[in-house]
C-alpha positions in Angstrom: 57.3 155.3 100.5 57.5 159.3 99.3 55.3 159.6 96.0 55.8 162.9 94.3 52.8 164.5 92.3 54.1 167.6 90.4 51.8 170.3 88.2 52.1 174.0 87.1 54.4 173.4 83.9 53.2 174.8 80.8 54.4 177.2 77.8 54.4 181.0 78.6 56.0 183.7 76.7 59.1 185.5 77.8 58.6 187.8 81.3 55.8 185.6 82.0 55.3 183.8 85.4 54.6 180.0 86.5 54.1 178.7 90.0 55.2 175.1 90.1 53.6 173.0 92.4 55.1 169.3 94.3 52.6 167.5 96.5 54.2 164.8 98.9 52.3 161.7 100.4 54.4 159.9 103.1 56.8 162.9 103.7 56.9 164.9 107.1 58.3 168.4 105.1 58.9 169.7 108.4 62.1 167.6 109.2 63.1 167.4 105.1 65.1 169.4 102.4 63.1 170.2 99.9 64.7 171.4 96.2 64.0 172.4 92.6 66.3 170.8 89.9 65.8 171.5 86.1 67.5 169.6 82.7 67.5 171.3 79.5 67.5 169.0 76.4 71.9 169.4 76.5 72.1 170.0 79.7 72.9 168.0 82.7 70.3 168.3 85.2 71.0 171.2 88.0 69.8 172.2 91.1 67.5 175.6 90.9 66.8 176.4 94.4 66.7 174.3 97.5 65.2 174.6 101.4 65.8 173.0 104.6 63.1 172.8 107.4 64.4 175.8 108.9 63.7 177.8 106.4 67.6 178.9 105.0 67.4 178.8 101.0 69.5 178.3 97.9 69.5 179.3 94.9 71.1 179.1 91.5 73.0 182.3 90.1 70.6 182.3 86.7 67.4 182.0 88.9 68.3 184.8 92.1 65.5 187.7 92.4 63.4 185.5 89.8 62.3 182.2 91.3 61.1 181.7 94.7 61.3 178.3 96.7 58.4 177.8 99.2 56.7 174.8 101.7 53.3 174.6 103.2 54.2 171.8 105.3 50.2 171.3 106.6 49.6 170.3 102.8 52.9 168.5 102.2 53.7 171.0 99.3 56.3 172.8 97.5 55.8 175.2 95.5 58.6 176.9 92.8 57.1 180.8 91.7 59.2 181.7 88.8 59.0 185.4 87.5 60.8 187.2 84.5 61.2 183.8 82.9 63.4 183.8 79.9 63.8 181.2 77.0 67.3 179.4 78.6 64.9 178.6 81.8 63.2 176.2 79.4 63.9 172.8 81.2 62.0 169.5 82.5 61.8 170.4 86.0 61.6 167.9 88.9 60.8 168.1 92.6 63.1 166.8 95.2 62.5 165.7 98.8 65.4 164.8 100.9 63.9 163.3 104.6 65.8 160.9 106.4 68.7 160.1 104.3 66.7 159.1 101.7 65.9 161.0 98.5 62.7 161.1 96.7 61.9 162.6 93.0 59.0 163.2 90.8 58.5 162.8 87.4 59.0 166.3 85.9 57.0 168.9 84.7 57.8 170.5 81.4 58.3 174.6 81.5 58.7 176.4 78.1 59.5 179.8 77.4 58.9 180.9 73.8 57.8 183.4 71.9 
């Protein structure tokens, strides 16, 4: 019922700065968990930040002070602002919505970091 439509991926040199963007149809983000996971090529996919509906957020170790995790739950939106980016943030990166027990993904977005 929860169709994920992600955009903002792209290739940007070191120290640059992406905002990610995940629009929901279906979802009611004020009553879901929403979260950021990323999978590099040999990587297993990991979560990157994460936040309830009360506002309390997660993040990875690699990503604190440099990513921010962020709702607008008028426009059923999430939104993942990455600053300082560095080459080992390169990743596929995929929305998550977590509402009623049930967990919804989009189809990734790729992020590149290269210089």
């Amino acid at each position: 019922q929860v169709r994920l439509v992600e955009s903002g991926g792209g290739l940007v040199q070191p120290g640059g700065s992406l905002r990610l963007s995940c629009a929901a149809s279906g979802s009611n983000f004020g009553i879901a968990v929403m979260g950021w996971y990323r999978q590099a090529p040999d990587k297993q996919r990991e979560l990157v930040a994460s936040l309830t509906s009360r506002g309390d957020t997660n993040y990875a170790d690699s990503v604190k002070g440099r990513f921010t995790i962020s709702r607008d739950n008028a426009k059923k939106t999430v939104y993942l602002q990455m600053n300082g980016l560095k080459p080992e943030d390169t990743a596929v990166y995929y929305c998550n919505v977590l509402r009623l027990g049930n967990s919804y993904w989009g189809q990734g977005t790729q992020v590149t970091v290269s210089s």
